[in-house]
C-alpha positions as CSV (number, residue, x, y, z in Angstrom):
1,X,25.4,13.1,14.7
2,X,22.3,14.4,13.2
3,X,20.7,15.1,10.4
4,X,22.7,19.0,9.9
5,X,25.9,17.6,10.5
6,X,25.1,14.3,8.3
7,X,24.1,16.5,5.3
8,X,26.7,19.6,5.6
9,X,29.4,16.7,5.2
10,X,27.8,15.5,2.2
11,X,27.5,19.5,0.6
12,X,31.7,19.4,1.3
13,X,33.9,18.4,-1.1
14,X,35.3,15.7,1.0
15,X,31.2,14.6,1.4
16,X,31.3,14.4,-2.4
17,X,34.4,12.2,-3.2
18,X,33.0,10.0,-0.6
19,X,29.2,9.8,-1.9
20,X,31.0,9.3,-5.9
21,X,33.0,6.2,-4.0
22,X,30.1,4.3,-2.2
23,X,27.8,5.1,-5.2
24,X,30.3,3.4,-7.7
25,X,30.5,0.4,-5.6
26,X,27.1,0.3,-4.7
27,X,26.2,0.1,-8.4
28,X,28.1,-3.1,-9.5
29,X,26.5,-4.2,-6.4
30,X,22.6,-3.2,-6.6
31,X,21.0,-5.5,-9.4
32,X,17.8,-7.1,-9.6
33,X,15.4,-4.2,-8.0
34,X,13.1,-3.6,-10.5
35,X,9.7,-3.6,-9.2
36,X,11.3,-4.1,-5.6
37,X,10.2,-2.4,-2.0
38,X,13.3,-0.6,-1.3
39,X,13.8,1.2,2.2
40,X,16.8,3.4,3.5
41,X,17.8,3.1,7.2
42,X,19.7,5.9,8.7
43,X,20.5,8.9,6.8
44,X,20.8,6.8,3.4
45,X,19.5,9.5,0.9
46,X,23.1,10.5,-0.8
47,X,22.6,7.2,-2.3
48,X,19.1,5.9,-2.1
49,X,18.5,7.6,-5.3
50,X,20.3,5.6,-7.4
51,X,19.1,2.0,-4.9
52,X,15.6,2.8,-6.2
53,X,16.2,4.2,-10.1
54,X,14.2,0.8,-10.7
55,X,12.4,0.5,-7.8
56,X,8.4,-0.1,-7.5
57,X,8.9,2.0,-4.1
58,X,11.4,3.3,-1.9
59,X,11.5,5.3,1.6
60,X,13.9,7.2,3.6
61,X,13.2,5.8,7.3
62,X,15.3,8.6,9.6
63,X,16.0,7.2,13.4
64,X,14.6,9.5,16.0
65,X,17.9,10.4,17.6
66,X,18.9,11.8,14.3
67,X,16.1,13.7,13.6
68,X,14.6,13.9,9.4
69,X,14.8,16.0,6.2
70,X,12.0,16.1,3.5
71,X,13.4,13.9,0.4
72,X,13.4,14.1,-2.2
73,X,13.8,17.4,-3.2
74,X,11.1,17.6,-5.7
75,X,7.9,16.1,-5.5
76,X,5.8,14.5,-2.3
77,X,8.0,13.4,0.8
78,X,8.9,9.9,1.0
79,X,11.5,10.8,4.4
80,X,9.5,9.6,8.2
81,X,11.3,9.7,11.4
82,X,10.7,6.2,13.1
83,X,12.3,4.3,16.1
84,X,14.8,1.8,14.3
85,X,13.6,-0.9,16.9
86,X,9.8,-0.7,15.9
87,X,9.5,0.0,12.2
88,X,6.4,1.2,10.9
89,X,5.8,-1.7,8.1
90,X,4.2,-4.9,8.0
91,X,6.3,-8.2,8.2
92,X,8.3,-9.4,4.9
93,X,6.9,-6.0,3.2
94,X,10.5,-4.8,1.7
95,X,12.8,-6.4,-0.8
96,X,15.7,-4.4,-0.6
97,X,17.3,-2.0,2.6
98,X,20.0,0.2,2.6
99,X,21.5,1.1,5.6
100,X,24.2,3.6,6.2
101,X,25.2,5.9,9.0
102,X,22.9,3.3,10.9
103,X,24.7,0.3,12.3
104,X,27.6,2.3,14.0
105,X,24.9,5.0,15.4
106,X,22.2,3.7,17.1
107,X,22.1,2.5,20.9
108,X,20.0,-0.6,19.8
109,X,21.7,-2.6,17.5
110,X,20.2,-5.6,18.2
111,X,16.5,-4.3,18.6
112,X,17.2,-2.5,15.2
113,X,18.4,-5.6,13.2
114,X,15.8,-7.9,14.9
115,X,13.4,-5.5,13.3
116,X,15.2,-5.6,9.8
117,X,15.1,-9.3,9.6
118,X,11.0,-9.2,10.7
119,X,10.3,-6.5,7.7
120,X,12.5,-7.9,4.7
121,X,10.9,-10.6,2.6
122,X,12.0,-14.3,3.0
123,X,15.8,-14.5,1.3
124,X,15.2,-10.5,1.0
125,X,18.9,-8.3,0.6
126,X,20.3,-5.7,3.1
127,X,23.2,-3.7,2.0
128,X,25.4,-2.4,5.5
129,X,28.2,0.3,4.9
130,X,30.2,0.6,8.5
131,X,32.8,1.8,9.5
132,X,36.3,-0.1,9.5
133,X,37.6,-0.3,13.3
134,X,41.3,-0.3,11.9
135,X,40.6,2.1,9.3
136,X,42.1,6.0,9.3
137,X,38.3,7.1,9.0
138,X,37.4,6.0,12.3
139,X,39.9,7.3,14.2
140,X,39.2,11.4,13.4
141,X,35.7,12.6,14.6
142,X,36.1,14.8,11.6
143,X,33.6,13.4,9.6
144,X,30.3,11.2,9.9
145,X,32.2,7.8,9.9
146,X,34.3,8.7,13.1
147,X,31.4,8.9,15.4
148,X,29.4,5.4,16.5
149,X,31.0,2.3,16.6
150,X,33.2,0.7,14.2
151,X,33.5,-2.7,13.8
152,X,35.7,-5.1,12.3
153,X,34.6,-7.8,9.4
154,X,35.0,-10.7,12.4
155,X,32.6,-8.8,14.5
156,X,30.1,-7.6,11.6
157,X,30.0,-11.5,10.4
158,X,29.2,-12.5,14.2
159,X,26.2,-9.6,14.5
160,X,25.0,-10.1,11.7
161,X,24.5,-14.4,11.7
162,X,23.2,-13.8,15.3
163,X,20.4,-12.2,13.5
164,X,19.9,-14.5,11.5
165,X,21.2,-13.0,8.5
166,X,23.8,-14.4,5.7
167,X,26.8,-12.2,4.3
168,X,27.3,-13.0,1.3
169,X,29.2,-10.4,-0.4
170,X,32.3,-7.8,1.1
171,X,33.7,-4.8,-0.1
172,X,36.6,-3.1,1.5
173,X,35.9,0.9,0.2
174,X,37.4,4.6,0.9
175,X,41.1,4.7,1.5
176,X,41.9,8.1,1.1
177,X,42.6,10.1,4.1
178,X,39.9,12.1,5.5
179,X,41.3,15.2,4.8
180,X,39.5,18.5,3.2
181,X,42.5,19.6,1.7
182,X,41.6,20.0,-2.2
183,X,44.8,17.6,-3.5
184,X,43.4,14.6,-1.4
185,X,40.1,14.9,-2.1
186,X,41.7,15.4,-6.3
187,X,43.2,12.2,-6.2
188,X,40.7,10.2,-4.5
189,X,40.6,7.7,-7.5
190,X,43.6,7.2,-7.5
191,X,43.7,6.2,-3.5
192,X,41.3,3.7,-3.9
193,X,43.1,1.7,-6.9
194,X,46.0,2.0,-4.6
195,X,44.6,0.8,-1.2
196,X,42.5,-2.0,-2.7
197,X,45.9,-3.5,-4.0
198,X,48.0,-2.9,-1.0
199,X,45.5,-3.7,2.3
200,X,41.7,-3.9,1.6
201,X,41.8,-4.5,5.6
202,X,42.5,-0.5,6.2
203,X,40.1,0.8,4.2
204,X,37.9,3.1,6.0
205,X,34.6,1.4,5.2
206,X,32.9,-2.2,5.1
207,X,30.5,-2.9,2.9
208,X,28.6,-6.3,2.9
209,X,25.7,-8.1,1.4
210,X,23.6,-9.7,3.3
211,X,20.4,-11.9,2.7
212,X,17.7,-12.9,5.2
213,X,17.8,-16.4,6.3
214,X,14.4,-18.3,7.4
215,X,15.2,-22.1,8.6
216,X,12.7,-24.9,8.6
217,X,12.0,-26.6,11.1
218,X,13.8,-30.2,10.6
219,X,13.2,-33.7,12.2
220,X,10.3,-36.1,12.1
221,X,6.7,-35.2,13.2
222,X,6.1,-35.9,16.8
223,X,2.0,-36.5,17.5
224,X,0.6,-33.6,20.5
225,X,-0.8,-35.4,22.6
226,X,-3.8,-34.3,24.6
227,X,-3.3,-34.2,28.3
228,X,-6.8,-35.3,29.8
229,X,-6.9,-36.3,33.3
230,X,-8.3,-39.6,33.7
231,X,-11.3,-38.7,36.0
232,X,-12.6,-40.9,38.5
233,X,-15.8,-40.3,40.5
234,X,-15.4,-40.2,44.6
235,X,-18.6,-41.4,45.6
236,X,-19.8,-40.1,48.9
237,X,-21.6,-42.3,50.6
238,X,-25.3,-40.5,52.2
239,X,-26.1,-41.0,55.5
240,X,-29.3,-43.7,56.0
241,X,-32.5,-42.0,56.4
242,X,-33.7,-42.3,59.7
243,X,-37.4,-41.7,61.5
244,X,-38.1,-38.7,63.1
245,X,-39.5,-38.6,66.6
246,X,-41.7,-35.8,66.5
247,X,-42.9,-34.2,69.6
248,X,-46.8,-34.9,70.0
């Protein structure tokens, strides 16, 4: 997928059922970023808008394999194409990232999360919307969210504690078919009251919270100890001094 195909889904009408879903539960989720650093990864600009209404800063970081628009619409260009394995910002310099149609399509997940952690601020917040493996939405190429790799919650939860981050919050989200037809895309409300009271575990996304985790180093102080080789001189002895017969 790239950036064309990403942003013609979002112009459909199926595109914008789906953006009014995440956005909804993105915005019972996203509290607490005034004055943050706030940084989309992927193609996250359907809903980086409302991430950063409060934000001191935010910016729309495109992977190279997907290519980049110019966002925001008005006003100077806060959109770079960057290789999601080598970000182009200092250590702990964001807050807050967003990352959607990320995770599931890049070919260096753990270079790319490895690069998250380093750039978020100590106990700093990454938001991840994926993909469910046994959702409908992953099974149809159709749209955005059938290409990648899905994953399951187990498998999310394993990735991302092997980075070293924390989930702390989950949200099963979009359980209407992915169909264009105009009725389902109509009653798309009414889908998602349905499937989050029947099985949150087939909804078509995961969404989870996650907060970056930096461990002290525990135990009692050991002393370094210097390693100086004990030197001992090798004394040579010298040959005596002897005459010499010179020749007359």
């Amino acid at each position: 997928m790239d950036v064309v195909d990403l942003r013609e889904f979002y112009a459909s009408k199926l595109g914008q059922a789906t953006r009014r879903i995440i956005v909804h539960r993105l915005r019972s989720r996203l509290k607490g970023l005034r004055g943050a650093r706030v940084i989309g990864l992927g193609y996250a600009t359907p809903y980086l808008d409302m991430a950063g209404e409060e934000a001191a800063s935010s910016i729309a970081m495109m992977p190279a394999r997907q290519g980049v628009l110019h966002w925001p619409a008005q006003g100077d260009a806060r959109s770079v194409l960057v290789d999601e394995a080598c970000l182009p910002l200092a250590d702990s310099s964001v807050d807050f990232a967003l990352v959607v149609h990320g995770l599931e399509l890049t070919d260096q997940l753990p270079d790319m999360l490895r690069e998250l952690w380093r750039v978020l601020a100590p106990q700093g917040r990454a938001m991840f919307i994926v993909p469910n493996r046994r959702g409908l939405w992953a099974r149809f190429d159709t749209t955005p969210f059938g290409h990648g790799r899905p994953f399951s919650r187990g498998q999310l939860t394993t990735l991302l504690r092997d980075a070293q981050f924390s989930p702390s919050g989950w949200q099963s989200l979009l359980f209407m078919p992915p169909s264009q037809r105009g009725f389902m895309v109509r009653s798309a409300t009414i889908w998602e009251r349905t499937g989050s009271w029947v099985g949150p575990g087939f909804s078509g996304l995961i969404m989870v919270e996650a907060v970056k985790q930096v461990y002290a180093v525990s135990g009692s102080k050991q002393k370094v100890r210097r390693l100086v080789p004990a030197l001992r001189p090798n004394i040579i002895p010298q040959p005596a001094r002897t005459g010499l017969n010179l020749p007359s």
